[in-house]
C-alpha distance (Angstrom), angle and dihedral (degrees) to the residues before:
residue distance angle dihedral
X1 . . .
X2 3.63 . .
X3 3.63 120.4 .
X4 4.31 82.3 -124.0
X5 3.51 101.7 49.7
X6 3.74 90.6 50.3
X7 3.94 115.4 121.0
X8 3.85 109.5 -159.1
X9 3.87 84.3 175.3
X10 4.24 123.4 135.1
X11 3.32 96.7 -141.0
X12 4.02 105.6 -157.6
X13 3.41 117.2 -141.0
X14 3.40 134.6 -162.6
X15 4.30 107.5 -171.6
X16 3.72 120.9 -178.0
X17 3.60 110.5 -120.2
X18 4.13 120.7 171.2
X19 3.93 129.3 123.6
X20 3.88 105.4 -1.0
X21 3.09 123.1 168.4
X22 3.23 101.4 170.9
X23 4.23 94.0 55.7
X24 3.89 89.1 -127.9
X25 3.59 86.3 142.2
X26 4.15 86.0 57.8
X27 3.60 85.6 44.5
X28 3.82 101.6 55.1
X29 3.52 99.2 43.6
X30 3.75 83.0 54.0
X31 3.65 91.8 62.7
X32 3.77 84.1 40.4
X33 3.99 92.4 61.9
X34 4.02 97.3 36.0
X35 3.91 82.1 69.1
X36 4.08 100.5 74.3
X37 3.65 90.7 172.7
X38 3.93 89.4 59.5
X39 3.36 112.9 88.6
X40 4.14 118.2 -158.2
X41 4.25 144.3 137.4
X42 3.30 129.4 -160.5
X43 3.84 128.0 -115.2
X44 3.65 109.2 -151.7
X45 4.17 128.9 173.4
X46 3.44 137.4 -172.6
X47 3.75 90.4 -126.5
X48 4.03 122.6 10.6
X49 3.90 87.6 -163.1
X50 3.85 92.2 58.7
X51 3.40 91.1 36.2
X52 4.20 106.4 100.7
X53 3.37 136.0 -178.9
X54 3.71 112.7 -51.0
X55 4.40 85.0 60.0
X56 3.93 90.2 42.2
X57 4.16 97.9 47.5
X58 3.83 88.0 56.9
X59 3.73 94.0 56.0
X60 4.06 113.3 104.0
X61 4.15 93.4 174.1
X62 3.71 138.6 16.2
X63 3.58 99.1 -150.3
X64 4.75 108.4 -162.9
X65 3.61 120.1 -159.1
X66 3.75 93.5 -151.3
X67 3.79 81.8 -163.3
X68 3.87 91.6 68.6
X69 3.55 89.8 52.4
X70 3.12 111.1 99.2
X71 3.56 98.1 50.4
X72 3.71 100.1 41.9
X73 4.12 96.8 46.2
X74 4.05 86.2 149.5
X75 3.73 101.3 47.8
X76 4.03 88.8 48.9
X77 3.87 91.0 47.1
X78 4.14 90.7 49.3
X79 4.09 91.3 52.8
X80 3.94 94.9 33.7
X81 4.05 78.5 62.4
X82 3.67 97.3 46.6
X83 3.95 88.8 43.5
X84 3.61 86.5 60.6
X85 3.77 97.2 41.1
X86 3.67 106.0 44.3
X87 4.05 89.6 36.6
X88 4.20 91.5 -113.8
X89 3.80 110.2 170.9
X90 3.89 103.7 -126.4
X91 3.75 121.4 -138.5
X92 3.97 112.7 -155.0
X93 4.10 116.2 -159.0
X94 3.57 112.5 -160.8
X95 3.85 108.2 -127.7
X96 3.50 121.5 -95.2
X97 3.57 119.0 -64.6
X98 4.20 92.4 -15.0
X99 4.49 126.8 100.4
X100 3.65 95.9 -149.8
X101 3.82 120.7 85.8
X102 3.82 116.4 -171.0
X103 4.15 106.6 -90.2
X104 3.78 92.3 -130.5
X105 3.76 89.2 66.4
X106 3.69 102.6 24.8
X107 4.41 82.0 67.7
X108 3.49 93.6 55.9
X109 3.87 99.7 47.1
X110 3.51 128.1 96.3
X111 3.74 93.8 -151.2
X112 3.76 141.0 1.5
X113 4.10 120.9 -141.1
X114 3.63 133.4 179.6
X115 3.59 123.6 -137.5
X116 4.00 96.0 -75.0
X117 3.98 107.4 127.0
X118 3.63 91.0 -141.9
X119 3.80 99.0 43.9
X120 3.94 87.0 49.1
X121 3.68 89.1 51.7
X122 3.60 89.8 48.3
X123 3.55 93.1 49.1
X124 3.45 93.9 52.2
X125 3.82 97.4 48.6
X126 3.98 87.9 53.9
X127 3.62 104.5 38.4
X128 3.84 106.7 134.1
X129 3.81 124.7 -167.0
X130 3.93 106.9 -98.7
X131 3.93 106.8 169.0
């Protein structure tokens, strides 16, 4: 890698996690670790809704399982709020093995990756604030 293209960033993450059957969550932050020259944490609260501010400002990346979706409609709706509010660029993973990403979400995101380790680090990297 060139001494240039280098990102020494911590990205900080906040990934929506809930019933998943599935393990997606698992899955992704698999990817997440296979890419040692990615550097990321993981913000996690006991409740989003209550969290305020000081949680919110620290966030670089709202990362969606669309996968999780449908079984965590009120988690998704809490963060696609403070997305919007604290001006968090929203990253929106299709779900495991399907193209179609439910609309609701796939408006607020600022990009939409498969399941490709490098695309998602890609995606992460370039993520721009669209709301």
């Amino acid at each position: 890698m060139f001494e240039d293209e280098r990102d020494d960033k911590i990205y900080n993450l906040l990934i929506t996690n809930g019933i998943d059957q599935n393990n997606e969550y698992g899955q992704f932050t698999e990817k997440l670790y296979s890419k040692v020259d990615f550097l990321w944490k993981e913000s996690i609260s006991g409740s989003y809704a209550a969290a305020g501010e000081s949680f919110y400002q620290k966030i670089d990346r709202i990362i969606f399982l669309a996968g999780l979706y449908k079984d965590n409609k009120e988690l998704f709706e809490v963060l696609l709020k403070a997305a919007e509010e604290y001006e968090i660029p929203i990253v929106l993973v299709r779900p495991m093995g399907l193209e179609e990403v439910p609309e609701v979400l796939e408006e607020k995101a600022a990009t939409i990756v498969g399941w490709n380790a490098n695309c998602i680090i890609d995606a992460i990297k370039d993520a721009q604030e669209t709301m």
